[in-house]
Every structure is written in C-alpha cells, then in structure tokens.
C-alpha positions in Angstrom: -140.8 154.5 55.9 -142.6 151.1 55.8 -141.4 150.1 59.0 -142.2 153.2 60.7 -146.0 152.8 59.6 -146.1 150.2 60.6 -145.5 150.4 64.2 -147.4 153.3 64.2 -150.3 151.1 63.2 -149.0 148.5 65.5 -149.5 151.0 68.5 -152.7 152.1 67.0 -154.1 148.8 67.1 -153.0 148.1 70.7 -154.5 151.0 72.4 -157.8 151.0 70.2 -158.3 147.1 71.0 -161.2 146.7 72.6 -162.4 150.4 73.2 -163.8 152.9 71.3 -162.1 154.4 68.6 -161.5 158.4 68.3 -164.9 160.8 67.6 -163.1 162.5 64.8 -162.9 159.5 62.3 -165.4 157.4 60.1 -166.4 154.2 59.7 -167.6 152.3 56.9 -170.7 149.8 56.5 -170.9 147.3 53.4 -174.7 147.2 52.2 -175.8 144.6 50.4 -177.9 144.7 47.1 -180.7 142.5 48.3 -181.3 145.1 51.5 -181.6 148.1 48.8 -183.5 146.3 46.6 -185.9 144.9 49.1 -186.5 149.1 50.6 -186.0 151.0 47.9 -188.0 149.0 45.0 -188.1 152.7 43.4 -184.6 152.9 43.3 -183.5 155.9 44.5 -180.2 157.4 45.7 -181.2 157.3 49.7 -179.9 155.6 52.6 -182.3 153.0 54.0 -183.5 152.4 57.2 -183.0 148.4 57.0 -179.2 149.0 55.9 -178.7 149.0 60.2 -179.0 146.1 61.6 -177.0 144.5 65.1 -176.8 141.0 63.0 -175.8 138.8 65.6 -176.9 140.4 69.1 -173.4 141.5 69.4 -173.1 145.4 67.4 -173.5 146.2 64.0 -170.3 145.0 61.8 -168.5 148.1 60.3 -164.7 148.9 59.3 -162.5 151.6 60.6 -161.5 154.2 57.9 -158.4 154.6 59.6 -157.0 151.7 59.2 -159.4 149.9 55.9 -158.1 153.2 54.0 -160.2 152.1 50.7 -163.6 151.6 51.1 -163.3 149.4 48.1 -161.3 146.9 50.7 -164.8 146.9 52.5 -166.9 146.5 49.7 -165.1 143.1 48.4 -163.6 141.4 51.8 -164.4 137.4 52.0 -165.3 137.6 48.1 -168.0 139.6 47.5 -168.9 141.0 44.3 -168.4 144.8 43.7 -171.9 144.4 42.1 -173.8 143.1 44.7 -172.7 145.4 47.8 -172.4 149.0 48.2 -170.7 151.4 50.8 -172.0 154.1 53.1 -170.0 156.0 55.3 -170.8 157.9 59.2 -168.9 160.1 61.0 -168.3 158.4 64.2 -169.1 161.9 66.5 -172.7 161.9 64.3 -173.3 158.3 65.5 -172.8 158.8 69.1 -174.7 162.0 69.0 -177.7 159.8 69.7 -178.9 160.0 73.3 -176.1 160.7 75.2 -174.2 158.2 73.3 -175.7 155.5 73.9 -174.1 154.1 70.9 -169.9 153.0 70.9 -168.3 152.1 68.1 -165.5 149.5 69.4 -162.8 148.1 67.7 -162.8 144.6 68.2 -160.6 143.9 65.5 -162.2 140.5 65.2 -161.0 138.3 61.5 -158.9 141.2 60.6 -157.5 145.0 61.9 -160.5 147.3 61.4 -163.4 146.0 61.9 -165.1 147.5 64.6 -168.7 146.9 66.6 -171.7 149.7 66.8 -173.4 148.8 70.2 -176.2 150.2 71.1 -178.3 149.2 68.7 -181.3 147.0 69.5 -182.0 143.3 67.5 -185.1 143.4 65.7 -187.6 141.6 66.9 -187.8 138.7 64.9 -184.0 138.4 65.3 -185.0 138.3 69.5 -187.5 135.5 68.4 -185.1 133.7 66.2 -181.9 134.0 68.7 -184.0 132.9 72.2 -187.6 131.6 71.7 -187.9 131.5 75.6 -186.2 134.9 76.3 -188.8 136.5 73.8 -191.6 134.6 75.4 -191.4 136.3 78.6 -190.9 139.9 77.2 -194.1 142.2 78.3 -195.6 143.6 74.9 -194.8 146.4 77.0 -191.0 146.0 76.7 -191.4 144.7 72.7 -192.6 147.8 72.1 -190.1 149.6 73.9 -187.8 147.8 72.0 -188.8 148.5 68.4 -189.4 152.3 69.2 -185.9 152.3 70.1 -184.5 150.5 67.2 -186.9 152.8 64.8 -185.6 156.1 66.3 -182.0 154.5 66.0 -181.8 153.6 62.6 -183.7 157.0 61.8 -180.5 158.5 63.5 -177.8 156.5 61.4 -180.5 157.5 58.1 -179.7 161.1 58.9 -176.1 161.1 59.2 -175.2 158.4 56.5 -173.8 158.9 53.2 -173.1 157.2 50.2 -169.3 156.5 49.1 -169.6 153.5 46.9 -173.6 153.6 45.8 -175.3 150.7 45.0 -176.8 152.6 42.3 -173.1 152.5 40.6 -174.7 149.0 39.9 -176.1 147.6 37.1 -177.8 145.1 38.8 -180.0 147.8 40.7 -181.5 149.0 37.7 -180.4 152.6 38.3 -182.1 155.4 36.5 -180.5 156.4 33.0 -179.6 159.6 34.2 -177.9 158.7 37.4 -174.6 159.6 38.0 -172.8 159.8 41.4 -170.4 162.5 40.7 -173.8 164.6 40.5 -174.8 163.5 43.7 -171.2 164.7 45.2 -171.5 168.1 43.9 -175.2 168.0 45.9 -173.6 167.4 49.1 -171.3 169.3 51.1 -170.5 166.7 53.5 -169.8 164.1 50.4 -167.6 166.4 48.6 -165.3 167.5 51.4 -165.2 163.9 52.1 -163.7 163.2 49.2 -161.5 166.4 49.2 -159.1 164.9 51.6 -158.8 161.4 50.8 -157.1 159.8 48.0 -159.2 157.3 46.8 -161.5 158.7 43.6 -164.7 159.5 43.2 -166.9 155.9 41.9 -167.6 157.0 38.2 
C-alpha cells in the first residue's frame, strides 16, 4: 500500500510542478505571532490584513494541503515554535475568485514537496523601496498608488475567505481572552466545521 502512495504522489508531484494546482483543494499559510500581535493588539479571533504578504517579490509562501496533510507540519517546519506561529487555511477556488484570477497558486515545490507560490499579489511599497531603490525612484505617484490600492483590495479578498485552523489565540503568548476557546469558534462557522468534518487531523483544543 505504501508503495502505491507513493507513486501516486510521485505522479502528483510531476504534473503539478510548476503549474497551478487543482481549484478544489486548500492551501495553508503559517502566521507568525509578531504579525498578530502587531494588528490585532486587541486580540481578537480575526484574520488580519498584514498576514498576506508576497515576501520576496516572487508569491506568497503557502503549503499544499494535499500533500502537507497536517497543518501542524506547516506550523513547525525549519523549527519553529508551535507558540509563536499559527495556521489559516483558503480554499484555492475562493483565492482566484479575485478578478478574473488574477491570482495562481503554483506549486513550485521549492526546499520540500508542497510548498506552493500565490502570484498575483503586489509587494508593499516599502518592500519595492527596500528590493530596488532605483526601480522605485522612477515609479509615478501615479503607479505607487495604483500599486497599494491593488494590494489593499487583495489582501481584503484573502481576509474574506480565510480561516483559522491552528489560531494563534491557542497561544499563550498572545494573551487570549479567558474565555476563548476554538472549538467555540468551529461550531460558529460552517465553512470551519465541515472543514474539519472530512479531515482527520483534530480539532486544536
């Protein structure tokens, strides 16, 4: 059975290499505590603006579902702490919803299997400044502002159609309310709860 899986996965991995990956899956995106701390200074159970960002110029880092499995193999690749990073999940057909998809999810499978690349999605400014002084320079305030609007409306997008999976909130080091508890949250949300309906990996207590 092992062997069968996996060259399945073997094939899966060759045909998805470099292209987008299939509109009925999800993807998952670590978040790290400093991000939610830094927006949500009230800390409450939402989904920030400032947790999408293109971090290099070259997409927005996220893993495959399909092939990470458990989001908890998300949340602690190259060492992290389970304490300091949380997980969202996105529907891959909700991302590219967003102006006749103008965002692709490709799997570049770059350092390991399922990592995959959001394109589409605008540096900030500041990141333009940083990356290519000169570039920046000769960008029209016109075509800065262009720019920003763009990666605004984006990230309102992803806000819209992101969800929790492992909250940061599970946290101790966010300081979450007394009360909080994410199985509540599930039970509030639809989309969350049927999520977790046909996976196998448990609810985060």
């Amino acid at each position: 059975m092992g062997v069968i899986l996996a060259k399945a996965s073997s094939k899966l991995l060759k045909k998805f290499l470099n292209k987008e990956i299939p509109d009925d899956d999800y993807i998952f995106r670590r978040v790290p505590l400093s991000i939610f701390l830094e927006c949500r200074p009230d800390h409450k159970f939402v989904i920030c603006p400032q947790f999408f960002r293109n971090e290099n110029g070259d997409g927005m880092s996220v893993d495959w579902e399909r092939l990470c499995k458990d989001p908890k193999v998300t949340q602690t690749r190259n060492g992290k702490q389970p304490d300091t990073h949380g997980i969202i999940f996105l529907s891959v057909f909700d991302v590219k919803k967003f102006r006749e998809q103008l965002l692709k999810i490709i799997n570049d499978q770059m350092n390991y299997n399922c990592h995959c690349l959001v394109q589409g999605i605008p540096m900030s400014l500041g990141q333009l400044e940083r990356k290519n002084k000169s570039a920046f320079k000769k960008l029209s305030n016109e075509e800065r502002s262009r720019l920003h609007s763009l990666l605004v409306t984006i990230r309102e997008h992803l806000c819209d159609h992101a969800y929790w999976i492992i909250p940061i909130l599970n946290s101790k080091l966010a300081n979450p309310p007394s009360d909080f508890k994410y199985q509540d949250e599930v039970k509030k949300n639809k989309k969350i709860e049927k999520f977790f309906s046909t996976r196998k990996f448990p609810i985060p207590s």
